[in-house]
C-alpha positions as CSV (number, residue, x, y, z in Angstrom):
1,X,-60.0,-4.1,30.2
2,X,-63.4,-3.8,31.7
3,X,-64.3,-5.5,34.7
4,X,-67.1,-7.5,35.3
5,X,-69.7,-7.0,37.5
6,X,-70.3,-9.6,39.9
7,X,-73.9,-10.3,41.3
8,X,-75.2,-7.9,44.4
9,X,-78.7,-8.6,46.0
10,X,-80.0,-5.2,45.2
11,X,-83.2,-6.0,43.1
12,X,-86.6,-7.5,44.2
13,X,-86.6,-9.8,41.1
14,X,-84.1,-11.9,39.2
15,X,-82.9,-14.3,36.3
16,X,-80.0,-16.1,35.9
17,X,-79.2,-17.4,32.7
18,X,-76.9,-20.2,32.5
19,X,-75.3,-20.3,28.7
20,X,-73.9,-23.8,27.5
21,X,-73.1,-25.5,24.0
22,X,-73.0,-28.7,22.8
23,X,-70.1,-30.1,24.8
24,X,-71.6,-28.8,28.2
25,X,-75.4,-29.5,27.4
26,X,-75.6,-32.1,30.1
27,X,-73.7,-30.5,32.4
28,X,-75.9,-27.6,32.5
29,X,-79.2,-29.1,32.3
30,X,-78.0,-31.4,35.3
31,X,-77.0,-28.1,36.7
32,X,-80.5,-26.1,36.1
33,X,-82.2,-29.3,37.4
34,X,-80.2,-29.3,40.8
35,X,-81.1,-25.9,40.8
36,X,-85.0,-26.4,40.8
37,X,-85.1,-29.3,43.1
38,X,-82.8,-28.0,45.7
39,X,-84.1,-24.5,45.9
40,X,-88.0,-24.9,44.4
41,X,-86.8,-22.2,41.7
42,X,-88.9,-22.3,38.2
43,X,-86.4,-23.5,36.0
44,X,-87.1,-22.6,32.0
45,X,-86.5,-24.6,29.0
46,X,-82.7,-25.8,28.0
47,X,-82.4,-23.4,25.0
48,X,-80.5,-25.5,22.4
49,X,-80.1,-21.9,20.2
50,X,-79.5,-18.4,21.1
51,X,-82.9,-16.5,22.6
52,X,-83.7,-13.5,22.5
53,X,-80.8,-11.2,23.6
54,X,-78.6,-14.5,25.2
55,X,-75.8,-15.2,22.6
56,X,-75.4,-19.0,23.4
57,X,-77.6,-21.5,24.6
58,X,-79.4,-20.9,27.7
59,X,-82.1,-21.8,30.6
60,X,-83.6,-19.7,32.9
61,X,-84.0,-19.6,36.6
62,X,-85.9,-17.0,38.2
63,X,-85.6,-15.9,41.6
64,X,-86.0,-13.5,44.3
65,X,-84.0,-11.2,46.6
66,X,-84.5,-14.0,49.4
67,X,-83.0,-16.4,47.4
68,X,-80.3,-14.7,46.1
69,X,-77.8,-15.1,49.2
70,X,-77.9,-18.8,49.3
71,X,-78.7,-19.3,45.3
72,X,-75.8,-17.2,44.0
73,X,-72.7,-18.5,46.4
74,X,-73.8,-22.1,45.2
75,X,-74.2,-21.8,41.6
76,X,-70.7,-19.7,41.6
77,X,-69.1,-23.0,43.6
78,X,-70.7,-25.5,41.3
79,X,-71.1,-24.0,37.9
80,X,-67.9,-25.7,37.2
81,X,-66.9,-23.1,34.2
82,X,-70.3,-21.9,32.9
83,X,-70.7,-18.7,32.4
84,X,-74.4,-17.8,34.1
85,X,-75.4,-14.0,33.5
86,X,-78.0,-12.5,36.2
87,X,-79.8,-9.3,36.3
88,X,-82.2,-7.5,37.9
89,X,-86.1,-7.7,36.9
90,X,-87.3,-3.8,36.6
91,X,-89.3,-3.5,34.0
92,X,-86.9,-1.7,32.0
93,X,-85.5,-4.7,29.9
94,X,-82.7,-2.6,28.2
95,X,-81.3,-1.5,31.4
96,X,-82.1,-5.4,32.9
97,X,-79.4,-6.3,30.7
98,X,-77.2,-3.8,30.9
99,X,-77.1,-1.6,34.4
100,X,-78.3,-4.5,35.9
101,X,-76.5,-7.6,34.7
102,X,-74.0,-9.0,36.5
103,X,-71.7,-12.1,35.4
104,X,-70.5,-15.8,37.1
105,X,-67.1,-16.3,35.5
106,X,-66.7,-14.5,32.2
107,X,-69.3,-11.7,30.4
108,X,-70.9,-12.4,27.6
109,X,-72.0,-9.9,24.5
110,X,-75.7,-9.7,24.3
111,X,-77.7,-8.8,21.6
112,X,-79.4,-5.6,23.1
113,X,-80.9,-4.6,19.5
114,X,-84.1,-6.4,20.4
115,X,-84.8,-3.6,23.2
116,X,-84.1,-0.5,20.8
117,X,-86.9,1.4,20.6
């Protein structure tokens, strides 16, 4: 069994991606919308597909090292069972979501084909 890796403030630059269906939509888009207005984060668009490399339906938040130490201990204590992926931003998208992803509850496959070269 592999473990997961669990967020560290390491990176300049991050994304979180919170991943949903149809029975949690609400949850999560009350969820990404807390998110924005307590911590002025840009919040992306509720994702009602998969995108890009995300298997499940997702929205975005991006942050900062400096948010990362309040942001990530409250979206672990109110994710209520979501699993939210974030990773590093390096410029190096394969490794962003690879080397540098890290999970909040359980991992999810990603599609990585999309950054083969």
């Amino acid at each position: 069994m592999t473990e997961i890796k669990r967020p560290i403030n390491i990176h300049n630059d991050y994304h979180a991606h919170v991943y949903f269906d149809n029975k949690t939509l609400e949850f999560a888009r009350d969820l990404c919308d807390r998110i924005g207005t307590l911590f002025g984060l840009k919040v992306g668009r509720i994702h009602q597909k998969p995108v890009g490399p995300h298997p499940k339906w997702s929205c975005q938040i991006i942050f900062t090292d400096q948010d990362f130490d309040e942001l990530i201990p409250w979206i672990d204590e109110n994710r209520n069972g979501l699993t939210i992926l974030v990773h590093g931003l390096t410029d190096e998208h394969l490794k962003d979501h690879t080397d540098h992803a890290y999970w909040l509850g359980d991992s999810a496959e990603l599609d990585l084909s999309m950054f083969d070269a």
